[in-house]
C-alpha positions in Angstrom: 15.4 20.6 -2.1 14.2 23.6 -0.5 12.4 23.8 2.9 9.7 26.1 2.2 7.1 27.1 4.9 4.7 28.9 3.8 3.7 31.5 1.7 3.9 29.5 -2.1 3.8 33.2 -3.5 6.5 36.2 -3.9 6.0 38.3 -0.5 6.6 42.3 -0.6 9.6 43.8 1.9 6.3 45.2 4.3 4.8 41.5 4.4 8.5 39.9 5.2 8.8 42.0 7.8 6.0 41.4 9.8 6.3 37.0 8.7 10.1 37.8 10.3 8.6 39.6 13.8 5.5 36.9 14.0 5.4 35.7 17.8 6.0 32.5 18.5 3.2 31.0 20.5 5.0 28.1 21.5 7.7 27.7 23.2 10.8 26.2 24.9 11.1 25.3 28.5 14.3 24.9 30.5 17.8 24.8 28.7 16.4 25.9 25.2 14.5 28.2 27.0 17.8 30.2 27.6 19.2 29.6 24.1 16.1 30.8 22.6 15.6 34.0 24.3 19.8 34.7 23.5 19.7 33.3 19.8 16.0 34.8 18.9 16.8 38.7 18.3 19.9 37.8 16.8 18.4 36.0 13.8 15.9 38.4 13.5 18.6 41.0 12.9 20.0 38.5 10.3 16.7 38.6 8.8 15.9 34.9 9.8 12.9 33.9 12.2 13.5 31.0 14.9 11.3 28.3 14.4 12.2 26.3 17.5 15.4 25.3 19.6 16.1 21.8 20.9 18.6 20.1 23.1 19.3 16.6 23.4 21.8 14.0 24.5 22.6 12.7 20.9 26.3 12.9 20.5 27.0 13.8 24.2 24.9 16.9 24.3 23.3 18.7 20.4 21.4 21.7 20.7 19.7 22.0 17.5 18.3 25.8 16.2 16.1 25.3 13.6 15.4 28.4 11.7 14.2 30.0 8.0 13.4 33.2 6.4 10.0 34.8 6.1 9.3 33.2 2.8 10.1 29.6 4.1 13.5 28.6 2.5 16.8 28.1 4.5 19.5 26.6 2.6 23.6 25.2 3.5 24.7 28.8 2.8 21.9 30.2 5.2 22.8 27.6 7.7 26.2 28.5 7.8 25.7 31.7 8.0 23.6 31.5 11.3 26.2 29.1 12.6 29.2 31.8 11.9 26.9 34.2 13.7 25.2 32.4 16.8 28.3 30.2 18.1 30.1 33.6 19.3 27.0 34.6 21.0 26.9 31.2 22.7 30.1 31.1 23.5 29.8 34.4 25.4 26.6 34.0 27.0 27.3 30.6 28.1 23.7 29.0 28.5 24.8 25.5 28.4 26.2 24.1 31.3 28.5 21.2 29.3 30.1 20.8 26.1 27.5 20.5 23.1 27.6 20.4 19.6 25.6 23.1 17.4 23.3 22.0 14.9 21.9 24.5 12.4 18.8 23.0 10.4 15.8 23.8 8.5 12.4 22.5 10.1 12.0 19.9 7.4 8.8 19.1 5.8 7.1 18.1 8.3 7.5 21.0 10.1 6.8 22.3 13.5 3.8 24.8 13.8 5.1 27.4 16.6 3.2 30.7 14.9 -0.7 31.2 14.1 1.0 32.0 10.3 1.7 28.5 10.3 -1.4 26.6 11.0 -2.9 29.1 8.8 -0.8 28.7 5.9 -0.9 24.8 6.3 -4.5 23.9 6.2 -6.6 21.3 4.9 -2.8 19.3 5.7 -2.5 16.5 8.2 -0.9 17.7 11.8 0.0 15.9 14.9 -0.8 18.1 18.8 0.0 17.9 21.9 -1.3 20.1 24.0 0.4 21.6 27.9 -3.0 22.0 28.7 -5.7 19.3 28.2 -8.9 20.0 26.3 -11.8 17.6 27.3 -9.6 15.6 29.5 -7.7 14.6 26.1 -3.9 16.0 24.9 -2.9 14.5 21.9 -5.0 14.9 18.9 -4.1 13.9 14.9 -6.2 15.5 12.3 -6.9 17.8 9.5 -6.6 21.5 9.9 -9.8 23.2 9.1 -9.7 26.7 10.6 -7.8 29.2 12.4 -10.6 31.3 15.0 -10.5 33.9 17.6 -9.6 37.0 18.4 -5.8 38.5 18.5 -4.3 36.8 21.0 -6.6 34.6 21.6 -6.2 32.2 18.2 -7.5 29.0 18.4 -6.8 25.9 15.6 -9.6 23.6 14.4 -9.0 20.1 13.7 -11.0 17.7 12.1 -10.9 14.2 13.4 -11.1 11.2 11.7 -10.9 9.0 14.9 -13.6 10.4 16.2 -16.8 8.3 17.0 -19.6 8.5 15.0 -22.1 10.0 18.0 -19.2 12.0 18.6 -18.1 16.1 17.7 -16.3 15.3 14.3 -13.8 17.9 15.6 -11.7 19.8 18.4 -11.0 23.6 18.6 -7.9 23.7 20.3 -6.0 27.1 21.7 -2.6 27.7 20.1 -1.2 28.9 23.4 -2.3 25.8 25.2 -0.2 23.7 22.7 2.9 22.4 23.5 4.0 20.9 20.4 2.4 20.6 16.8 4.0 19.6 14.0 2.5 18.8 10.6 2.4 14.9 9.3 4.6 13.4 6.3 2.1 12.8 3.6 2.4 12.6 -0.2 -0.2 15.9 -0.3 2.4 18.1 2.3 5.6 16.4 -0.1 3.7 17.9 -3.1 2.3 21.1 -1.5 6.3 21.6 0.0 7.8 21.1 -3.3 5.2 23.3 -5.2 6.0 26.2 -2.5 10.1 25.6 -2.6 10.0 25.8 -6.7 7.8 29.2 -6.5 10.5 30.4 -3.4 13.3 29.4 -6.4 11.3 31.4 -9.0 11.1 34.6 -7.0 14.6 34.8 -6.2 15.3 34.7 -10.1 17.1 31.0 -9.6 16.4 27.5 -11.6 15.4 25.0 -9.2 18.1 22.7 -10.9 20.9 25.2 -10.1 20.2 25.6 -6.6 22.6 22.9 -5.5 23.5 24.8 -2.0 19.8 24.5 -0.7 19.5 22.0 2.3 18.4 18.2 1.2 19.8 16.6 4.2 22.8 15.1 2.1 26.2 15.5 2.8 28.4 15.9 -0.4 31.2 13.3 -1.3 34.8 14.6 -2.3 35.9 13.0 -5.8 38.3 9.8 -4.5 42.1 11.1 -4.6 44.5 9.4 -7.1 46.6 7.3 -5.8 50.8 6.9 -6.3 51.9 4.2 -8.3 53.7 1.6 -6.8 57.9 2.0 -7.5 59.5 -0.3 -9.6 61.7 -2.9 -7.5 65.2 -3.8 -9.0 65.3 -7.5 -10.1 67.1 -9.3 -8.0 70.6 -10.6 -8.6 70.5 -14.7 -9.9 72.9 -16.7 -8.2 74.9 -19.1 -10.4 75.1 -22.7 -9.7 78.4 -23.8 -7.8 80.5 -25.7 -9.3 80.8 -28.9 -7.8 84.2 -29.1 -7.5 84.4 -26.1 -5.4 81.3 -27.4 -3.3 83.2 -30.3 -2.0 86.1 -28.7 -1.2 83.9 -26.6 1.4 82.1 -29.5 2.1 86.0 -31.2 3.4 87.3 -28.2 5.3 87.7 -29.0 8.4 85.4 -27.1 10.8 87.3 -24.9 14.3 85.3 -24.7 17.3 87.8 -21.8 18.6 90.7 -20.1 18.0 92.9 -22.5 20.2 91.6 -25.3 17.9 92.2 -23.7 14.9 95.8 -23.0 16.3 96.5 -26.4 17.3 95.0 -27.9 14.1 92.1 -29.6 15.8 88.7 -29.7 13.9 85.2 -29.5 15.4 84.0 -32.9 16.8 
């Protein structure tokens, strides 16, 4: 399935140009900080944008590089393709202090918003904030986008709240650069919206949606079991006659030498 992002609709080389050199308003602090600023201008030059870069301790240490191109797909063949491209960079500017592993992913469906282009493109959809800096004493807010406001530079997103009390103001208008994390909510409308945008995304790169099989889904493909040797065939085994039971009693009367001294002498075995 693809990722898509945003725009549902075929975009012109001007409009993917400026989608691929949108700010990001919200950012990394510390370690992915320092792989952001390293890994950022190199995917732009790829013609990807960086949507957000994470590092945690799952596995030891994963620093995960999420990423897409301006018209909101990203699929295995992208991903390898940034992978092939970032880990020398890495390697060389070493921001990392221990061994990690390097994930390359899309952002999912339900996406992080880092740009004003995404709250904009995502409204009316369900989104979870947090925001660095508190508005009204409150930081975490769940609603519906309704708006994106302000000036250049100064963009602020308005939410609608459904929590909110009834004597209360039905909604927040919240500054994207005060945000420290958004990211929208899994719902059946976002599933359908995402799936809607991914098939147009197919559509304009003159693919069927059912032969796009190297587009991320977040499975891992199986390789067909091996055939396995047949057994070799074991001789029979050789049936031993019966004795015959004169013979058998003649073994069973020979007299028995504990040594060669007896057997010299002619003395059996007590």
């Amino acid at each position: 399935m693809v990722d898509p992002s945003g725009s549902p609709d075929p975009i012109d080389p001007a409009a993917a140009d400026a989608l691929l050199r949108e700010p990001r308003l919200i950012h990394e602090v510390g370690v992915g900080a320092r792989v952001a600023r390293i890994v950022e201008p190199a995917l732009i030059g790829l013609g990807y944008r960086l949507v957000r870069v994470k590092v945690s301790a799952q596995g030891g240490c994963t620093v995960q590089i999420m990423a897409e191109k301006p018209d909101g797909t990203m699929s295995v063949k992208d991903c390898e393709a940034v992978s092939r491209m970032i880990s020398p960079l890495l390697d060389v500017e070493d921001p990392v202090s221990s061994a990690y592993n390097l994930e390359i992913s899309s952002p999912g469906i339900d996406r992080p918003l880092v740009r004003v282009g995404d709250f904009s493109r995502w409204l009316t959809h369900e989104a979870k904030i947090e925001m660095a800096v508190p508005v009204d004493g409150r930081k975490r807010f769940r609603g519906f986008l309704s708006a994106v406001e302000g000036e250049e530079g100064a963009e602020c997103v308005r939410i609608l709240l459904p929590d909110a009390p009834a004597d209360a103001e039905p909604s927040a208008l919240l500054p994207i650069r005060d945000i420290g994390e958004a990211r929208l909510v899994l719902t059946d409308a976002v599933i359908a919206e995402s799936l809607r945008r991914g098939k147009a995304a197919l559509r304009a790169l003159g693919q069927d949606e059912d032969e796009d099989e190297d587009v991320e889904d977040g499975q891992e493909e199986a390789a067909p079991p091996q055939p396995r040797p047949a057994p070799k065939a074991r001789p029979p085994k050789p049936v031993k006659k019966p004795l015959d039971p004169k013979i058998a009693l003649k073994k069973a009367q020979k007299p028995k030498f504990s040594s060669a001294a007896a057997r010299r002498a002619g003395k059996p075995e007590d």
